[in-house]
C-alpha positions as CSV (number, residue, x, y, z in Angstrom):
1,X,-29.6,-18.1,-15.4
2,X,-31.0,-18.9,-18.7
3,X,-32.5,-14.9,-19.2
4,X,-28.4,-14.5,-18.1
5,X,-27.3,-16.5,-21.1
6,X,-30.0,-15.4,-23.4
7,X,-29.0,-11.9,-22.5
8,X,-25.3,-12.6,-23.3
9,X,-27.1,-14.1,-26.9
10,X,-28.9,-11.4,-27.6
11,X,-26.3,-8.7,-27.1
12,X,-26.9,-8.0,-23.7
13,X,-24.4,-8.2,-21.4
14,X,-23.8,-9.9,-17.9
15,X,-22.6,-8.5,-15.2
16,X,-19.9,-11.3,-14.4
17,X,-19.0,-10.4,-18.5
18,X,-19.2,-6.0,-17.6
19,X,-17.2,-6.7,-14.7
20,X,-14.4,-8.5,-16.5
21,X,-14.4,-6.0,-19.0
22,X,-14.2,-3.1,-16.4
23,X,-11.2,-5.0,-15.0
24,X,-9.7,-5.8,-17.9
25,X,-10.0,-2.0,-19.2
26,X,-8.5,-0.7,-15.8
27,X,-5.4,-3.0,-15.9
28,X,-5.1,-1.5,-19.9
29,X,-6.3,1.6,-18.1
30,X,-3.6,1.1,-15.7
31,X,-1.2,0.1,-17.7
32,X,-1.4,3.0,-19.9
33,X,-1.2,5.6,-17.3
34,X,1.8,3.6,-15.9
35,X,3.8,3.6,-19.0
36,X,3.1,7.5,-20.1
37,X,4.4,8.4,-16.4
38,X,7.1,6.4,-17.2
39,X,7.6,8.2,-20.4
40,X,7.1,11.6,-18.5
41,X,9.3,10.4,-16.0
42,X,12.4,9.8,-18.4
43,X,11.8,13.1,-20.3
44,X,11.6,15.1,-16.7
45,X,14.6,13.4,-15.8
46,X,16.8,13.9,-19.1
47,X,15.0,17.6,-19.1
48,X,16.6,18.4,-15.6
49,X,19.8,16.4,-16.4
50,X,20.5,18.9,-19.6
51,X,19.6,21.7,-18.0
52,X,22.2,21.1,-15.2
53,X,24.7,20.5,-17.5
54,X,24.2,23.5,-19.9
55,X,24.0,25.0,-16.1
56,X,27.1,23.9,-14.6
57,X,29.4,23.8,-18.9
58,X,28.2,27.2,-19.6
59,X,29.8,28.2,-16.5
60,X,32.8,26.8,-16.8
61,X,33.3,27.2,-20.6
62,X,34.1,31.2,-19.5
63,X,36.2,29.8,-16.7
64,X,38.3,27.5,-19.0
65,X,38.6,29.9,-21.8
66,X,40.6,32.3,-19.1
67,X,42.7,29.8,-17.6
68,X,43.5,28.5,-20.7
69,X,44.8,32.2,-21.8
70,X,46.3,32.4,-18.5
71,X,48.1,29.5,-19.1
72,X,49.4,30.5,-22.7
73,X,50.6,34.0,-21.3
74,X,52.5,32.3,-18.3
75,X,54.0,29.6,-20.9
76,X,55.8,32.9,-22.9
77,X,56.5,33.9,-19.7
78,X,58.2,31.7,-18.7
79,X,59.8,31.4,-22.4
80,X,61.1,35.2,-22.1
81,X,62.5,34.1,-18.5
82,X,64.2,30.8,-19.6
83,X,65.8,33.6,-22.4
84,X,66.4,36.0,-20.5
85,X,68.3,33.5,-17.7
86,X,70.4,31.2,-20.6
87,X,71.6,34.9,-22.2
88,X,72.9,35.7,-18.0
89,X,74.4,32.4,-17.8
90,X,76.3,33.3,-21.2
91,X,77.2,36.4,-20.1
92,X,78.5,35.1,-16.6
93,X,80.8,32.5,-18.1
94,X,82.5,34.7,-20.5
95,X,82.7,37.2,-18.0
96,X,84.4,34.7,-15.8
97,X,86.5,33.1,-18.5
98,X,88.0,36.8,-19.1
99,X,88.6,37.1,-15.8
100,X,90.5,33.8,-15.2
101,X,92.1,34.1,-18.8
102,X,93.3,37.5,-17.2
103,X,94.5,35.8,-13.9
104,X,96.2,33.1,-15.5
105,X,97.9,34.9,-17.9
106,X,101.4,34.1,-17.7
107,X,103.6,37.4,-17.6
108,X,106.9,36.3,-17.8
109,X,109.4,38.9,-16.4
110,X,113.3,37.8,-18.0
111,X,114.1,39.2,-14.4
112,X,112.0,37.4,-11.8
113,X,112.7,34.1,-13.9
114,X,116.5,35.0,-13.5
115,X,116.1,35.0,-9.5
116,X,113.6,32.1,-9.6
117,X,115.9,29.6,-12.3
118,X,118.9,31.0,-9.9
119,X,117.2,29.9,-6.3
120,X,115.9,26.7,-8.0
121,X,119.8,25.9,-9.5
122,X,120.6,26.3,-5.4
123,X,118.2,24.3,-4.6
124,X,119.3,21.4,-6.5
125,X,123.1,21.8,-5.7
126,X,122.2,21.6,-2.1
127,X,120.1,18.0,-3.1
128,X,122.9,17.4,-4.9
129,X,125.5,17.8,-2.4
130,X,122.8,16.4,0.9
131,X,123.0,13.1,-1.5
132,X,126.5,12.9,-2.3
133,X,126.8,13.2,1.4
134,X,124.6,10.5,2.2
135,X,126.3,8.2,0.0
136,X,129.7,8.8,1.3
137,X,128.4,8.1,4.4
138,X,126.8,5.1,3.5
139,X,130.0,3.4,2.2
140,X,132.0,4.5,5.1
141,X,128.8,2.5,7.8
142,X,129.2,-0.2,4.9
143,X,132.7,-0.7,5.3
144,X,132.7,-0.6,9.0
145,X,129.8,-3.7,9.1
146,X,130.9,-6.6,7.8
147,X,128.1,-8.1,5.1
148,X,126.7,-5.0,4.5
149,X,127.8,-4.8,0.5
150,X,123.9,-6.0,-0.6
151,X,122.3,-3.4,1.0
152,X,124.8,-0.7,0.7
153,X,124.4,-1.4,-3.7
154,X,120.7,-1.4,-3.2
155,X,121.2,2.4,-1.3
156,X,123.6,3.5,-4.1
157,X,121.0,2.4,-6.8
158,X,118.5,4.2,-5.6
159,X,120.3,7.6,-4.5
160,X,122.1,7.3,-8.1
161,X,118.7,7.5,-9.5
162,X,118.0,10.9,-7.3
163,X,121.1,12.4,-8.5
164,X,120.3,11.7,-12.1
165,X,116.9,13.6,-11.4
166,X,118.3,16.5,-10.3
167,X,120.8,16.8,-12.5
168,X,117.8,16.7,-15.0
169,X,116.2,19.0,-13.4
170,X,118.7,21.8,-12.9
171,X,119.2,21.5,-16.8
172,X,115.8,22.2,-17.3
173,X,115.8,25.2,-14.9
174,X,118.6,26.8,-16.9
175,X,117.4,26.1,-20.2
176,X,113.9,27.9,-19.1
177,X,116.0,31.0,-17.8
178,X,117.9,30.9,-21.1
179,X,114.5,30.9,-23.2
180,X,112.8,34.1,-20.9
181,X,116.5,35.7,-21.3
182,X,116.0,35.2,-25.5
183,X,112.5,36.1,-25.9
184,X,113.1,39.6,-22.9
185,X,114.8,41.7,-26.2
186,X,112.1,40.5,-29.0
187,X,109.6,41.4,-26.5
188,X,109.9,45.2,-25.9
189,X,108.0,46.8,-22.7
190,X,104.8,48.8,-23.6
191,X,106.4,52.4,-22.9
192,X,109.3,51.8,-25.1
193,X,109.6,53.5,-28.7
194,X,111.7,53.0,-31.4
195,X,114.7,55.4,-31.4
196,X,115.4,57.9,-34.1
């Protein structure tokens, strides 16, 4: 053991002393290697990571330029359409409105108002006369019951009321026949001329 030591004093290594040094430049040895694959490792993964995603964007970037153009043409499509169906629904409505104007229009002939105002005026005599009736008839039942003046005033009330109405009305009917009978000579008939 002392030539040992006197070797490790005189420069001279041991072997206990090479061996630790072996070791202890494996494990740096090691740990080097470790570390650099490591650093390989990352740069071989980013490496294959970019190059599937310039694989897979530069694909697509074609793809998405189309669609988006497909989708621009489609939206003034679909512009020209919407145009196209707002100027039929226009068209539709005043074609309709014409025809319902045209339906609707109220041609007044002096002589079918005549007959009409004159069955009407009928009409309202008969009413008139069915509810004269009625309350003649319901004074004569009145005076045949004894007690049977409430109700019987009630009836009268109520059929006076009628008669009033009608009465109204028939004045209304002849005062529309007089009004188509004025306006028949200012309006003249489309054949007619002036004469002379």
């Amino acid at each position: 053991m002392k030539s040992q030591a006197q070797e490790s004093d005189d420069g001279v290594l041991s072997e206990e002393e090479r061996l630790q040094l072996l070791t202890k430049a494996g494990q740096r040895n090691r740990l080097f290697i470790l570390a650099l694959a490591g650093v390989l490792g990352t740069l071989m993964l980013v490496s294959v990571g970019l190059n599937i995603h310039n694989l897979f964007s530069a694909g697509d970037e074609p793809r998405i330029e189309v669609l988006e153009k497909q989708v621009k043409r489609l939206e003034e499509q679909l512009k020209v359409q919407q145009s196209a169906l707002n100027n039929q629904e226009e068209l539709l409505a005043s074609q309709q409105a014409s025809q319902l104007t045209g339906l609707f229009e109220r041609a007044e002939n002096p002589n079918s108002i005549a007959q009409v105002s004159q069955v009407l005026r009928a009409q309202e005599r008969d009413y008139q006369q069915v509810m004269n009736g009625l309350k003649a008839g319901m004074r004569d039942l009145a005076n045949m019951l004894p007690g049977s003046r409430s109700w019987l005033a009630d009836y009268n009330e109520m059929i006076d009321r009628a008669l009033l109405n009608s009465r109204k009305r028939s004045e209304e009917i002849e005062a529309w026949r007089d009004k188509a009978q004025q306006a028949a000579p200012a309006a003249k008939p489309p054949g007619s001329a002036n004469p002379g």
